[in-house]
C-alpha positions in Angstrom: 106.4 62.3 -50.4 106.9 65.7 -52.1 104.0 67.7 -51.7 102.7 71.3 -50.3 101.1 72.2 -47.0 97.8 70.6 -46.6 95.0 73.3 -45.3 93.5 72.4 -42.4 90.4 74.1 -40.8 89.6 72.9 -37.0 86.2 73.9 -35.3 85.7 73.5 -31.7 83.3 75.0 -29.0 85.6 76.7 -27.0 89.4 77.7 -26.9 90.5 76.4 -23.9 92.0 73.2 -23.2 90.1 71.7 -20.7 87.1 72.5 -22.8 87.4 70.7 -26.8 91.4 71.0 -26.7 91.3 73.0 -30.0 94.4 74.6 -29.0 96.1 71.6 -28.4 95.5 70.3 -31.9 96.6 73.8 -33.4 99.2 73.2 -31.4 99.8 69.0 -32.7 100.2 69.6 -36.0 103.5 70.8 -37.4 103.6 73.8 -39.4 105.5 72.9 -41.9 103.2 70.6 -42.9 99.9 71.8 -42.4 98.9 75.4 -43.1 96.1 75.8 -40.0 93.1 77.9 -39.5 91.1 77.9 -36.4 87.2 78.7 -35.7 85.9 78.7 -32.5 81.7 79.2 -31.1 83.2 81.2 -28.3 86.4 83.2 -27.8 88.4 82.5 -24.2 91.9 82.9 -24.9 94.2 85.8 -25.4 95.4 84.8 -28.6 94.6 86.4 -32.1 95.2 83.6 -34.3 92.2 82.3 -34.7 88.6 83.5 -35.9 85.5 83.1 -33.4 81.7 84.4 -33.1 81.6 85.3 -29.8 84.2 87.2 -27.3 83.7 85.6 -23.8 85.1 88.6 -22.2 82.6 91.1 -23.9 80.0 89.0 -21.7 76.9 91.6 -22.5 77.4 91.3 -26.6 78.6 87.7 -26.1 75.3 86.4 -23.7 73.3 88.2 -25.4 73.8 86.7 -28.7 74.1 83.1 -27.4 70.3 83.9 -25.5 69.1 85.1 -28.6 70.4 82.1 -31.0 69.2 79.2 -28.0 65.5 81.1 -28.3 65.7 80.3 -32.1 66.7 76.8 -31.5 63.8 76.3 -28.9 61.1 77.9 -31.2 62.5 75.6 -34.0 62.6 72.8 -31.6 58.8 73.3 -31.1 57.6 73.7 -34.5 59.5 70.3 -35.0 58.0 68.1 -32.3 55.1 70.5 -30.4 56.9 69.8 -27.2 59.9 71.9 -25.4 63.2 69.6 -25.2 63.6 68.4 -21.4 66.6 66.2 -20.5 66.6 63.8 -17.7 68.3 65.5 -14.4 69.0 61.8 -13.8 70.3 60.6 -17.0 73.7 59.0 -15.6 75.7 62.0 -17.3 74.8 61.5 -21.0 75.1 65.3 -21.2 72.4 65.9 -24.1 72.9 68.7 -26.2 71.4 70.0 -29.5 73.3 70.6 -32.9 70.4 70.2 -35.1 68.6 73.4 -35.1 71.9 75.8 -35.0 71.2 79.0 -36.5 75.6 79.1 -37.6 75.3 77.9 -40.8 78.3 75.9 -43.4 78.4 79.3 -45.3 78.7 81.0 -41.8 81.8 79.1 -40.8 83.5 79.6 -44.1 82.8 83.0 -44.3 85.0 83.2 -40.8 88.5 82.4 -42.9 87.7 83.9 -46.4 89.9 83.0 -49.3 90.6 79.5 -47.1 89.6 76.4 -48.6 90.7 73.4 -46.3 91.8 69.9 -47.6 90.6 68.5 -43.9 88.3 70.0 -41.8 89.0 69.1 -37.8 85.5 68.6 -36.4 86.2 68.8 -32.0 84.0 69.7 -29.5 82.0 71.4 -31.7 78.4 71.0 -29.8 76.4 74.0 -30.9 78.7 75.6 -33.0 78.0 72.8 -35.8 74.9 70.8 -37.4 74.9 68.2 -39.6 73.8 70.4 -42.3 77.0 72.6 -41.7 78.8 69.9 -42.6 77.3 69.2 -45.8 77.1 72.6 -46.7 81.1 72.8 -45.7 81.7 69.7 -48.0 79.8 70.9 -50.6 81.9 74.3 -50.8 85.2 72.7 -50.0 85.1 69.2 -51.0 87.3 68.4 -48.0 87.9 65.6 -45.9 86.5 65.5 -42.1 88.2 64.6 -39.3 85.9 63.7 -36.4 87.9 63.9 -32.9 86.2 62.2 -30.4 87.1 63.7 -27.1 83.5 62.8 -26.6 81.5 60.4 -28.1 79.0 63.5 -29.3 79.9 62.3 -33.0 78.7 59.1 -33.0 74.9 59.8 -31.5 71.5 61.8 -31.6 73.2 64.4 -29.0 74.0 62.7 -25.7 77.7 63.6 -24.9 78.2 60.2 -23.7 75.7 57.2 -24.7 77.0 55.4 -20.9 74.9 51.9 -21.6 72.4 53.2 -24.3 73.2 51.4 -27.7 70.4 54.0 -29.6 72.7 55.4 -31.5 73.1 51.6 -33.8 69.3 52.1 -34.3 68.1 56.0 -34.8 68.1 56.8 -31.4 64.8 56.6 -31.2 63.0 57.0 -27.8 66.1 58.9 -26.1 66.7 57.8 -22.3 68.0 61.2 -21.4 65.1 63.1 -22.0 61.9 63.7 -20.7 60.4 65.2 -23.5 61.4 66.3 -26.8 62.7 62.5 -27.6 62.1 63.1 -31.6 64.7 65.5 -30.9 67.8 62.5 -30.9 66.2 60.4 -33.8 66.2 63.5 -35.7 69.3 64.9 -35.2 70.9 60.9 -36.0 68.6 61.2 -39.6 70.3 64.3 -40.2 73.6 62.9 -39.8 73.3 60.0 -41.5 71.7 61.9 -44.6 74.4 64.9 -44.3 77.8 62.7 -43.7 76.9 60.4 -46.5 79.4 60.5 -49.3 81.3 62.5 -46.9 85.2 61.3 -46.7 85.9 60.5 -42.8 88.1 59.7 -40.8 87.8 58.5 -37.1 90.3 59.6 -34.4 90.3 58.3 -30.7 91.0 55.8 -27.8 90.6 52.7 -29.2 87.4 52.3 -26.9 86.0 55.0 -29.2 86.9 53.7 -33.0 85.2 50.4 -32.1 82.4 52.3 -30.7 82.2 54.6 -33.6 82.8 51.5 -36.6 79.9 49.9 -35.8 78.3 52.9 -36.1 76.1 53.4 -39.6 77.6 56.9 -39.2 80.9 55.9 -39.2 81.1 52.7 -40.7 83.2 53.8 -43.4 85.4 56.0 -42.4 89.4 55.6 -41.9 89.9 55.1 -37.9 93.2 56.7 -36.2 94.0 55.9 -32.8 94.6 58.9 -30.0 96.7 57.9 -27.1 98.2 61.3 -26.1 102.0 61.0 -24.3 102.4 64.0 -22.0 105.5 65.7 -21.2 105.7 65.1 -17.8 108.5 66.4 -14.6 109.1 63.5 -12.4 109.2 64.6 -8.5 111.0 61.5 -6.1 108.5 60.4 -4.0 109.5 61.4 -0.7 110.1 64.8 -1.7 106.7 64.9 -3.4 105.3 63.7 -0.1 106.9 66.2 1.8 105.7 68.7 -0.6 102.0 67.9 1.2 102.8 66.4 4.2 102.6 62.7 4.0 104.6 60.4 6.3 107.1 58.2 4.2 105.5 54.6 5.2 101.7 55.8 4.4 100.2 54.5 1.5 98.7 56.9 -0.8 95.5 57.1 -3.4 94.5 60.0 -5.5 91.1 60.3 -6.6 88.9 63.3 -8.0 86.9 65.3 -10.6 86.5 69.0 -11.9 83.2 68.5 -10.5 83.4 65.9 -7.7 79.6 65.1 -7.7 79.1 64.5 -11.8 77.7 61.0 -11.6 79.4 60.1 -14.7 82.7 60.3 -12.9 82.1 57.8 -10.4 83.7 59.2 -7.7 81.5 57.5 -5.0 82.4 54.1 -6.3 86.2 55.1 -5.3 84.3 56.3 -1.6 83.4 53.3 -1.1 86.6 51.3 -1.8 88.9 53.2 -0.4 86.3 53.0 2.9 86.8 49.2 2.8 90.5 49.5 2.3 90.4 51.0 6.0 88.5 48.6 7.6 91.5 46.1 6.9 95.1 48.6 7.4 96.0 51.2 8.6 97.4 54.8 7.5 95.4 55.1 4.7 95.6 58.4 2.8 93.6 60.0 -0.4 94.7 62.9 -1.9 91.0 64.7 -3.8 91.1 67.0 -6.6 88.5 69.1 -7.9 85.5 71.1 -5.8 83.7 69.9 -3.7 86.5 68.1 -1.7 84.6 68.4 1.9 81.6 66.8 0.8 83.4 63.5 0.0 85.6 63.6 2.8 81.8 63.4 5.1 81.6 59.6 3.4 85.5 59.1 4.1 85.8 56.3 7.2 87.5 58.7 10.1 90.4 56.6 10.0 91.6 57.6 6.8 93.8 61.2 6.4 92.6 63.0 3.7 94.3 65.7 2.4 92.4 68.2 0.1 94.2 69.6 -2.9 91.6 71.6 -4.8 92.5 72.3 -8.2 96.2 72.8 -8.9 98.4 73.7 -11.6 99.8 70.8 -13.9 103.0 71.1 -12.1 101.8 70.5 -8.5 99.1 67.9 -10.5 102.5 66.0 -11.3 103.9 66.1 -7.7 100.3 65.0 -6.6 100.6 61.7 -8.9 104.4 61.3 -7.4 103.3 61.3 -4.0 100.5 58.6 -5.0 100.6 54.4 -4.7 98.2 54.7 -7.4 95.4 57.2 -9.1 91.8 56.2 -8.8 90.0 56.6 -12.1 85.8 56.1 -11.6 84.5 57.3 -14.4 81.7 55.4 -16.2 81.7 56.8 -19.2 84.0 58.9 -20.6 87.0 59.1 -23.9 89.6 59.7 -21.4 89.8 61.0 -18.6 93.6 62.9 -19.7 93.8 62.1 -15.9 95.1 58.6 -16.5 97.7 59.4 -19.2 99.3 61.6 -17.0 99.2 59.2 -14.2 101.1 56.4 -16.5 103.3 58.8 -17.7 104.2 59.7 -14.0 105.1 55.7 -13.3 101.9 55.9 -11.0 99.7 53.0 -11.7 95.6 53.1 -12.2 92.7 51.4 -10.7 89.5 51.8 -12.9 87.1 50.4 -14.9 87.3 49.4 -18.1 86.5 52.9 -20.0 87.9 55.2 -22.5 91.4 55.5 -22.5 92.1 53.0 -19.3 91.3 50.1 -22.4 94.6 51.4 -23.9 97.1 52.2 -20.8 95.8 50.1 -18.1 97.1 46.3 -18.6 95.2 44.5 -15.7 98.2 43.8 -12.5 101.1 45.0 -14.9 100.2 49.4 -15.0 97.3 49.0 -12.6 94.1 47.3 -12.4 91.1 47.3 -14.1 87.9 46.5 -11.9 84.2 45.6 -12.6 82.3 47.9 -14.2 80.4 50.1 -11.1 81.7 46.9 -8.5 83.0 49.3 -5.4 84.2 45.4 -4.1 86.6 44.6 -6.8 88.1 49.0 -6.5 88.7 47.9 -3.3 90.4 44.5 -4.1 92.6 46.7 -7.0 93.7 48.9 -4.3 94.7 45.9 -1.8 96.6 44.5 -4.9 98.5 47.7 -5.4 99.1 48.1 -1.3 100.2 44.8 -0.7 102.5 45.0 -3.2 106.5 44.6 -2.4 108.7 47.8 -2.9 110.7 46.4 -5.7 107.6 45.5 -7.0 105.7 48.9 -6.9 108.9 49.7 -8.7 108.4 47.5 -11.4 105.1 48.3 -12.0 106.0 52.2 -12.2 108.8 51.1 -14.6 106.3 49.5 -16.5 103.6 52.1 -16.7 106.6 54.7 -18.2 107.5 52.2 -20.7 104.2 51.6 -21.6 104.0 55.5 -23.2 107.7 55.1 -24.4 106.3 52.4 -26.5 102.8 54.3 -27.5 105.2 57.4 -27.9 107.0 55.5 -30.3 103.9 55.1 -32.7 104.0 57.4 -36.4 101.5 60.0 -34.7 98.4 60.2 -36.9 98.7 63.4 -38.5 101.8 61.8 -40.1 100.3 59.0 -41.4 97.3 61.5 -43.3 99.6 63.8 -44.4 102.0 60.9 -45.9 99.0 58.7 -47.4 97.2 62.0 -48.2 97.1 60.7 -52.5 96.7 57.1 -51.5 93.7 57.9 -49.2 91.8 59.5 -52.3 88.7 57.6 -52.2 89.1 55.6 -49.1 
């Protein structure tokens, strides 16, 4: 196809790249395809490329905005429902947030790369830096394509980050489980979407968990789905060295579990506790490496017989030796897109025990890269990680061999940024 640069604008919460991975996509697409703009809520990073409202390093200028715009949003809050928005403390780590009553406005985010008019506007982890009406106001202006990326599943409902169990968002979301009070709140925020995104060219990309999630969604239902399996470039570390790195014995057998935040119920590290507690109660030499904060507080549940060795947060190099010096990588999460976590651990040849969620539906193949348990069933963890230790060296081997090939293969796929750039004329009218 012979054709110019398309414009692309992306819009994300943050810069950084544990928090909406806007620089990561800057990063994805090539340039000499895509001429790229990039608006952020709230400026982290050191670079200048990129336009944003607030400087996080100016913290006086930058909190005081942000208090003044979330006092607008509650007063508009109240005027719409006479009662003050109050999310469940106990709401399984839906994460509600609200986009509805944002004071940025379309014209606002525009105005942020003047003279720019995208083709495709990127749509991240955009929480309250974009409303539905932004959007409409955007399309209106631009006429451009949208592009929602769900590293969440935010998109697709009435402002939980993660619906868990709830299916609200295929019916309004009326009567929100997360909150308290305020539960108008979600069914209003779906109305506006479904009355803003209307007409609106889409397209969907995610784990394929997500794009089946999201089409049968009335939000979604006619957009063009992508999915988003991300490869890593990864340094392989031999396994003894990696264990000699932090101190394991050779003959040990090793699982890796944690979370940024090590208590988040939605990560579901206590379902790994429990596993890797009856693990013990059968062998022998049992050791866990845990990541994240926190560590001490899960090594109290941790049986006494098992050596655990706390790792904190490290940099993605000694996060790669940790996955070399691992039997396997414990993923608990009950809800999530991801985690990233379990790309890099199939990347690394180390195979994964978790449920069925997020990106595991795309890299873990049950016995062949790891094991996929019952849903919140501590007993069948337990069972994955006696499959994986009583496995044969050749075929722990095997199974590494198999996890690597496995991204070789998704690796292999046209990336989707390709595929809209090169059906860009075909994709017209969807």
């Amino acid at each position: 196809m012979n054709r110019g640069k398309l414009k692309v604008l992306i819009l994300g919460s943050y810069d950084t790249t544990l928090s909406g991975h806007v620089l990561w996509m800057q990063k994805e697409l090539p340039n000499d395809k895509f001429d790229k703009k990039l608006v952020v809520l709230e400026k982290r990073y050191n670079g200048d490329d990129y336009a944003y409202f607030y400087d996080y390093r100016n913290r006086f200028k930058r909190d005081f905005m942000l208090r003044i715009r979330s006092i607008i949003r509650k007063i508009k809050i109240w005027r719409f429902c006479g009662e003050w928005l109050r999310p469940r403390p106990d709401s399984q780590g839906h994460a509600f947030h609200v986009s509805a009553f944002n004071s940025i406005t379309g014209d606002d985010i525009l105005n942020k790369c003047s003279g720019f008019i995208p083709d495709l506007i990127i749509m991240m982890w955009t929480r309250t830096l974009v409303s539905a009406e932004a959007v409409k106001r955007m399309y209106e202006v631009t006429h451009a394509r949208f592009l929602f990326v769900f590293v969440d599943e935010a998109h697709l409902t009435g402002g939980c980050h993660y619906p868990v169990d709830c299916d609200g968002y295929l019916h309004g979301c009326y009567d929100c489980p997360a909150l308290i009070s305020g539960k108008q709140i979600a069914a209003k925020v779906m109305a506006d979407k479904l009355r803003c995104f209307k007409g609106i060219p889409k397209y969907v990309l995610g784990v394929s968990a997500d794009c089946r999630l999201a089409g049968q969604s009335p939000l979604f239902k006619d957009a063009k789905f992508f999915r988003l399996c991300s490869c890593p470039k990864v340094n392989i570390t031999d396994k003894d060295e990696a264990r000699l790195h932090f101190g394991i014995p050779k003959n040990a057998f090793v699982a890796m579990i944690g979370s940024h935040f090590i208590y988040d119920v939605r990560k579901g590290v206590h379902y790994g506790v429990e596993a890797i507690n009856k693990l013990s109660e059968k062998y022998d030499n049992i050791y866990v490496l845990i990541l994240g904060c926190n560590q001490k507080g899960v090594k109290i549940y941790l049986n006494s017989k098992i050596h655990a060795v706390m790792l904190g947060f490290l940099n993605l190099q000694g996060l790669f030796k940790a996955y070399c010096a691992s039997d396997c990588f414990l993923n608990m999460t009950i809800a999530d897109s991801g985690p990233m976590m379990v790309n890099y651990s199939i990347a690394l040849g180390t195979p994964v025990v978790s449920f069925n969620i997020g990106v595991a539906q795309d890299l873990v193949i049950h016995k062949k890269t790891g094991y996929i348990a019952e849903l919140k069933n501590s007993e069948d963890v337990a069972q994955g990680l006696e499959f994986i230790h009583n496995l044969s060296v050749e075929e722990r081997i095997k199974m590494s061999e198999e996890c690597r090939a496995l991204i070789a293969e998704t690796e292999s796929v046209l990336p989707w940024y390709e595929q809209i750039y090169e059906n860009w004329e075909e994709d017209y009218r969807f």
